[in-house]
C-alpha positions as CSV (number, residue, x, y, z in Angstrom):
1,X,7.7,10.5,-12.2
2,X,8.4,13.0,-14.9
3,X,7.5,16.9,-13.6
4,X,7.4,18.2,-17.0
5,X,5.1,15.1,-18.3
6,X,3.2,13.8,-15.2
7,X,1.5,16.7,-13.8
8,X,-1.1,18.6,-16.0
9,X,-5.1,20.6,-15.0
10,X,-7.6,18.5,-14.9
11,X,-9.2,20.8,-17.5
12,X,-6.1,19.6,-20.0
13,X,-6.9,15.6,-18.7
14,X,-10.7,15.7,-19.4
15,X,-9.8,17.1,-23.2
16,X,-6.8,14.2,-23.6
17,X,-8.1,11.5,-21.7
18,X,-7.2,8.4,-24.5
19,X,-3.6,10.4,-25.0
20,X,-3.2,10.5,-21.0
21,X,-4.6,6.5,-20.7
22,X,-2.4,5.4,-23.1
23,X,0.8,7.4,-21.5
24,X,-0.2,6.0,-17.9
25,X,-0.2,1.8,-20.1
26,X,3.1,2.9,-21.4
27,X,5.0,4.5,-18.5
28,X,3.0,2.9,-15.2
29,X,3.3,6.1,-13.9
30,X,0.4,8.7,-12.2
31,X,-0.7,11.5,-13.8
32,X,-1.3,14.2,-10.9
33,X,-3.8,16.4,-12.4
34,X,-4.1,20.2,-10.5
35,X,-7.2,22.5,-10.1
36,X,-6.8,26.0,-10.3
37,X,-3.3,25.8,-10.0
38,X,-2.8,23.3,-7.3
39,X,-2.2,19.4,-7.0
40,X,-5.6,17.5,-6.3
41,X,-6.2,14.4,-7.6
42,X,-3.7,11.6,-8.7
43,X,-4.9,9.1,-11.0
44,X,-3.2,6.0,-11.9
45,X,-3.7,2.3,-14.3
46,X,-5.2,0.1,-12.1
47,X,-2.4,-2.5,-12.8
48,X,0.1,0.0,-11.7
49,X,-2.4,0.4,-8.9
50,X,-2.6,-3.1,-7.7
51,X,1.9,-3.5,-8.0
52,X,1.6,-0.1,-6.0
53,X,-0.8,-1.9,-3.5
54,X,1.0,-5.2,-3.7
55,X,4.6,-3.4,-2.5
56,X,2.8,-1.7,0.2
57,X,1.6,-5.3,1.6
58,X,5.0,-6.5,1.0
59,X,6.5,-4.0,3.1
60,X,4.0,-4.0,5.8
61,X,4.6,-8.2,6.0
62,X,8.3,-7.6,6.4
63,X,7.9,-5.0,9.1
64,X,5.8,-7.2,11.2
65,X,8.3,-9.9,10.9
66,X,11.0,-8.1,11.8
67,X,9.0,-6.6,14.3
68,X,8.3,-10.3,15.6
69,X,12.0,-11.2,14.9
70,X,12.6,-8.2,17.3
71,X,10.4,-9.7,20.0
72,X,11.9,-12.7,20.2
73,X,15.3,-11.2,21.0
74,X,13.6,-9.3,23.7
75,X,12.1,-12.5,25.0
76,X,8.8,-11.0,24.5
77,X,7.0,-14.2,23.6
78,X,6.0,-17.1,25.2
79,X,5.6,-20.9,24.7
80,X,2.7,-21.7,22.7
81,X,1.7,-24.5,24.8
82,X,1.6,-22.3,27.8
83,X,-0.2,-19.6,25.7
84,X,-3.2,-22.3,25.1
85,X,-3.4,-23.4,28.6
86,X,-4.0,-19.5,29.4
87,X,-6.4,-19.0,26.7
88,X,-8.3,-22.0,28.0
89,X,-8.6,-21.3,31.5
90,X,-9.6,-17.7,30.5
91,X,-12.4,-18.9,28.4
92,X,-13.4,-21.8,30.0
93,X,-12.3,-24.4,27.6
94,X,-11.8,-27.9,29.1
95,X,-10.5,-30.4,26.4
């Protein structure tokens, strides 16, 4: 993010609006746009948006498989099979 490009008033935003569209296409980065002075609103491309979103899942999967990887050195698991005769005989599943 470029300070001196990125952040502008929303009144300055709502005047350049194609100028600011085009800069967010060309850059991928948010514009944070300030009211009276002070940062309030952050608006982004929604392509950007969606690789923004798509890292944050990305990140969140690795977590909870090293998180899982973690348990398993614990020996915080169990077998599956006994996990599925538990789940049966606590919901009354014959078969």
């Amino acid at each position: 993010m470029d300070i001196s490009r990125d952040i502008e008033s929303l009144s300055n935003f709502k005047r350049n609006t194609v100028k600011f569209l085009e800069q967010m296409k060309k850059t991928r980065e948010p514009v944070v746009l300030t009211i009276n002075g002070k940062a309030e609103l952050v608006v982004q491309d929604a392509q950007a948006y969606q690789a923004l979103l798509d890292r944050v899942d990305y990140l969140e999967t690795m977590k909870a498989i090293e998180q899982g990887l973690q348990d398993v050195k614990d020996g915080k698991t169990v077998v599956l099979e006994d996990f599925i005769a538990d789940m049966r005989k606590k919901h009354g599943i014959h078969g």
